[in-house]
C-alpha positions, 0 to 999 in steps of 0.5 A: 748475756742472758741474764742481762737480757732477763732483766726487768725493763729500766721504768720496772726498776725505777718504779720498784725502788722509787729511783725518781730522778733528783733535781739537787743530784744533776739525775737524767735517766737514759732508758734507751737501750739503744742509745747506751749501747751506741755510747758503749760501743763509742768506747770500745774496745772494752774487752779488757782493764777497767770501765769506770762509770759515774751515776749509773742511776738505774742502770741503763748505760751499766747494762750497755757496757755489759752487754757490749763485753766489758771486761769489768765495771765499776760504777760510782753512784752517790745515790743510795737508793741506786744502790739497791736498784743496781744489785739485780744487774750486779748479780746477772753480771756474774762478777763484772760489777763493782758498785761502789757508794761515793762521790766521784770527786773523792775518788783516785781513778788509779786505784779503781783496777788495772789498766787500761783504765776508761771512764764511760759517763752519762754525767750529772749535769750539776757536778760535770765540769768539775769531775771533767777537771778532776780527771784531766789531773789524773790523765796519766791513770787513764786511756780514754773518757766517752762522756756526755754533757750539756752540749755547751759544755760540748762546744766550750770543750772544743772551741777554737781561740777567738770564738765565743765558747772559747775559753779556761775549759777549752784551753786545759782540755785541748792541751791534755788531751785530743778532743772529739765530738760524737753525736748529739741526744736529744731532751726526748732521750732522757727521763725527766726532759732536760731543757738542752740538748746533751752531746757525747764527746771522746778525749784521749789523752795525749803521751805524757811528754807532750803534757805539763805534769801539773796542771796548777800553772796552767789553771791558775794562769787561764782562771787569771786570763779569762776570769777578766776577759775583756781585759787587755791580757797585761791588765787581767795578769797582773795579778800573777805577774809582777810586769806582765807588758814585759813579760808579754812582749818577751814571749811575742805575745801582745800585752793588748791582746785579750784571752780568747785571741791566745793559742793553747801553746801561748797559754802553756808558754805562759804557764811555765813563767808562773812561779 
């Protein structure tokens, strides 16, 4: 912990190795020591398994999952040159750091270390939904996500049917996992300014046996039903199902309805239609 607390501030490190945020990676440095460990602490307990953190960046959040006793680190970063503003933090963390230079995206959570596994993220805004997507497939390596997004996505992830934010993205994760809201942070917070506001939010996923073990049926059938969201449901599926009005009216579902008036069970009984 005195190591830790030795380190240069956050703007030195930046400074030193020319780590300016990149528009092209999604990049907002949290440099508030406060904050990260707010989130850190979010995510407790972290005393024991593996703490999976996606684009450190300098470090900021590294350092609050340290501080806050995590057992060991592993930091995904796709920047290079965070890489190399990571190594002081990695040798004050006296072995509780794994850096590893890859994208996300190609990488299986399972093999990362043992569980119980977390994933703990202030996330590029550019590639957010699609690792949120990649990892609810991977719901059975995982304990817990404490993530942070643009607060929309925030909204979109805990939308109920029939309001506007309600959609693919709500339907899939409300039905792995259970979704929490946190706390929001401001534009202020973040070097350089976004232009929204961002919020963090909990999911934990729900025991297997409440879950669908792919996913596949499920994504196709809400990217078929939202993908045309004005449309009458028996109009928007009839590219999946070959009589959708039939099929509609046998699971008490009306063929006019449209997307966001369906529960998550309504789209998980649809699902298990889909051959």
């Amino acid at each position: 912990m005195d190591a830790l607390a030795r380190l240069p501030p956050l703007r030195e490190t930046i400074s030193a190795h020319g780590l300016d945020a990149r528009k092209q990676l999604g990049q907002h440095f949290l440099l508030d020591l406060n904050l990260t460990r707010r989130i850190a602490r979010s995510a407790a307990p972290l005393h024991d398994g593996t703490t999976i953190e996606v684009g450190p960046g300098p470090g900021g959040l590294t350092r609050a999952l340290l501080m806050e006793g995590a057992a060991r680190v592993v930091a995904i970063e796709v920047d290079r040159r965070a890489i190399a503003a990571l190594a002081d933090l990695q040798q004050a963390a006296d072995g509780r750091l794994d850096i590893i230079e890859a994208d996300a995206l190609a990488i299986d959570v399972a093999r990362l270390g043992p569980p119980p596994r977390r994933i703990v993220a202030n996330l590029p805004y550019n590639v957010s939904t699609p690792l949120l997507l990649h990892w609810l497939h991977a719901a059975d390596a995982l304990a817990d996500m404490v993530l942070m997004f643009q607060k929309e996505v925030v909204d979109r992830l805990v939308a109920r049917p029939r309001s506007k934010a309600y959609g693919r993205l709500s339907v899939i994760a409300q039905h792995v996992c259970t979704v929490r809201p946190l706390f929001d942070v401001a534009p202020s917070a973040f070097v350089p300014r976004p232009k929204v506001t961002s919020s963090v939010v909990r999911l934990t996923p729900l025991p297997a046996d409440r879950r669908l073990a792919d996913l596949t049926p499920l994504e196709r059938v809400t990217a078929a039903a939202f993908g045309q969201r004005r449309k009458m449901l028996r109009g928007s599926l009839s590219s999946l199902f070959e009589d959708p009005t039939s099929l509609l009216q046998r699971l008490g579902l009306s063929p006019t309805a449209r997307a966001e008036e369906l529960s998550v069970s309504d789209f998980m009984r649809l699902a298990a239609e889909v051959s």
